[in-house]
N, C-alpha and C positions, 0 to 999 in steps of 0.2 A: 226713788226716782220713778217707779212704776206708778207708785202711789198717786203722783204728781198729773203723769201723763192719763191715768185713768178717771181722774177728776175734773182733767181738762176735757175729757171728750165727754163726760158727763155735763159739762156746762155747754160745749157745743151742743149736746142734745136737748137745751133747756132746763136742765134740773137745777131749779131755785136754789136746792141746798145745795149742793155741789162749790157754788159761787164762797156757801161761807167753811165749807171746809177746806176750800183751798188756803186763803188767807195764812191759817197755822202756819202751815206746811214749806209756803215758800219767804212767810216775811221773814225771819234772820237775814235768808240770803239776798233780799230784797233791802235791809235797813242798811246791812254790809256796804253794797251797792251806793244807797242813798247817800250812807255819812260818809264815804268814800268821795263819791261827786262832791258835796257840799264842804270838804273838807280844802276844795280845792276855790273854793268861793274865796272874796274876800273877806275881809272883818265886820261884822255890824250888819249880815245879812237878818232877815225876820222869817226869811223859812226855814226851815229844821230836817234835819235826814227824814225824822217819822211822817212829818207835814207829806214832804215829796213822797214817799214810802206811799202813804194812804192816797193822796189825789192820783197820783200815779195808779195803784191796785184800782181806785173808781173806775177811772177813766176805761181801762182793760176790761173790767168785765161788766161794766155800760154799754160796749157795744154789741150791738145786734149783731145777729149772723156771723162773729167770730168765731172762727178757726184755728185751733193751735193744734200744731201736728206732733207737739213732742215739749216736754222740761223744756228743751233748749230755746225752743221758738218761744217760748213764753217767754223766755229771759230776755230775748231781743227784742219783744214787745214790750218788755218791761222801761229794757234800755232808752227804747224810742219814748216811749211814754215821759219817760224822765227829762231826755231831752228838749222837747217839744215845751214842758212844762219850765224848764230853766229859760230857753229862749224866751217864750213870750213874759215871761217875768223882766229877760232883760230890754225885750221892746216897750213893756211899758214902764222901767225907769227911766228910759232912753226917753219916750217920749214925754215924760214928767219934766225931763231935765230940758227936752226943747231943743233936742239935736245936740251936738257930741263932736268933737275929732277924731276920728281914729287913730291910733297907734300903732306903731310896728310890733310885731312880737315877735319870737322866740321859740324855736319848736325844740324841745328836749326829747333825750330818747324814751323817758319815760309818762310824761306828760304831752301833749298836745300845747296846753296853754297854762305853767304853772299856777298863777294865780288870774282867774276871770274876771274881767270885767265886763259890763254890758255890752262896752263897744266890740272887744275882743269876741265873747259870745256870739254877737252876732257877726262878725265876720267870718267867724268860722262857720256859723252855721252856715251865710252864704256861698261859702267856700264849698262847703261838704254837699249841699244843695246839688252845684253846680256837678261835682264828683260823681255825685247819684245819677245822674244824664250818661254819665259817659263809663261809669265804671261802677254800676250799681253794687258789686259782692265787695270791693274794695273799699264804698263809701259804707257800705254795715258791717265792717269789719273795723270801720275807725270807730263807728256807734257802739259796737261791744266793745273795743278795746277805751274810747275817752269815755262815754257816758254811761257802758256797764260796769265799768271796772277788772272787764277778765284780760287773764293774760294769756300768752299769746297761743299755748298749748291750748287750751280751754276755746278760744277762738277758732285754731285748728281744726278742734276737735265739731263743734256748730256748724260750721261753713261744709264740714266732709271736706277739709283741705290739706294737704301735708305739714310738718310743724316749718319746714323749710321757705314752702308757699305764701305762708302767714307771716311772716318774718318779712319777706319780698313784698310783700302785698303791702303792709307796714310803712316799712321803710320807704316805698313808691308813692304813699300816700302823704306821710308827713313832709316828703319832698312836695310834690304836687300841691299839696295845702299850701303851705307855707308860700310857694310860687304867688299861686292866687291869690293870699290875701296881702303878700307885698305889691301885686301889681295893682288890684283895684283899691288898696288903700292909697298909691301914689297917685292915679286919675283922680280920688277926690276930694272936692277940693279941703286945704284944715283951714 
């Protein structure tokens, strides 16, 4: 873990190599991750855990003037990276298909959304959007827990939150989700 956090503040500091010895070090936990999300996709997707794995790692250490202050932050960037990358995928099958109805879904206690679809996808994200405004550690708490795959110890453990607190946080959240996205899926119109 050290390892990890000392290469990150070596790519904060600009060192070129730094960027490719990270890769090694954290893709397992990265693919983990990936075929974990994608495992939760429907059938007859065209991206692939590694696909997302790799555009995701781009995207992270593409940017400029990034900051990661620890393993853990990196994995929540990682998290968001991935996300970011499955929503605008499913804005642009959404917008292939030419608009869409929404559907009601189903919040489990272990998944968010067991099987995703575009439309779903993006309700959630607007949902979680919306979260981020008003309960921002809550809404990246749903981000590690839907889109990185950790649980909820592991969450805890990120945030500096009690395992109790993550549990409550949780639970507050799939409630609050799920609210949202049944109300604005019923103002619109099918």
């Amino acid at each position: 873990m050290a390892d990890v956090t000392h290469i990150l503040n070596a790519i904060e500091q600009g060192d070129p190599q730094a960027v490719e010895e990270l890769l090694p070090l954290v893709y397992d936990e990265l693919r983990h991750l990936a075929a974990q999300k994608m495992s939760q996709e429907p059938p007859g997707q065209t991206l692939q855990a590694t696909a997302l794995v790799h555009e995701a790692y781009i995207r992270l250490v593409e940017v400029k003037d990034q900051c990661w202050h620890n393993r853990n932050h990196f994995f929540m960037a990682a998290a968001e990276a991935m996300r970011r990358i499955l929503v605008e995928r499913a804005r642009r099958k959404k917008c292939l298909k030419q608009g869409g109805t929404r559907q009601k879904i189903e919040l489990s206690e272990a998944n968010l959304i067991t099987e995703s679809s575009s439309d779903d996808l993006l309700a959630l994200d607007e949902a979680l959007h919306r979260l981020s405004t008003e309960e921002p550690s809550i809404a990246d708490l749903v981000k590690l827990r839907y889109f990185g795959g950790l649980t909820i110890d592991q969450v805890a453990e990120i945030q500096g939150i009690s395992r109790r607190a993550a549990i409550d946080h949780w639970i507050y959240a799939r409630s609050w989700l799920a609210r949202e996205i049944k109300m604005n899926g019923e103002t619109k119109p099918e």
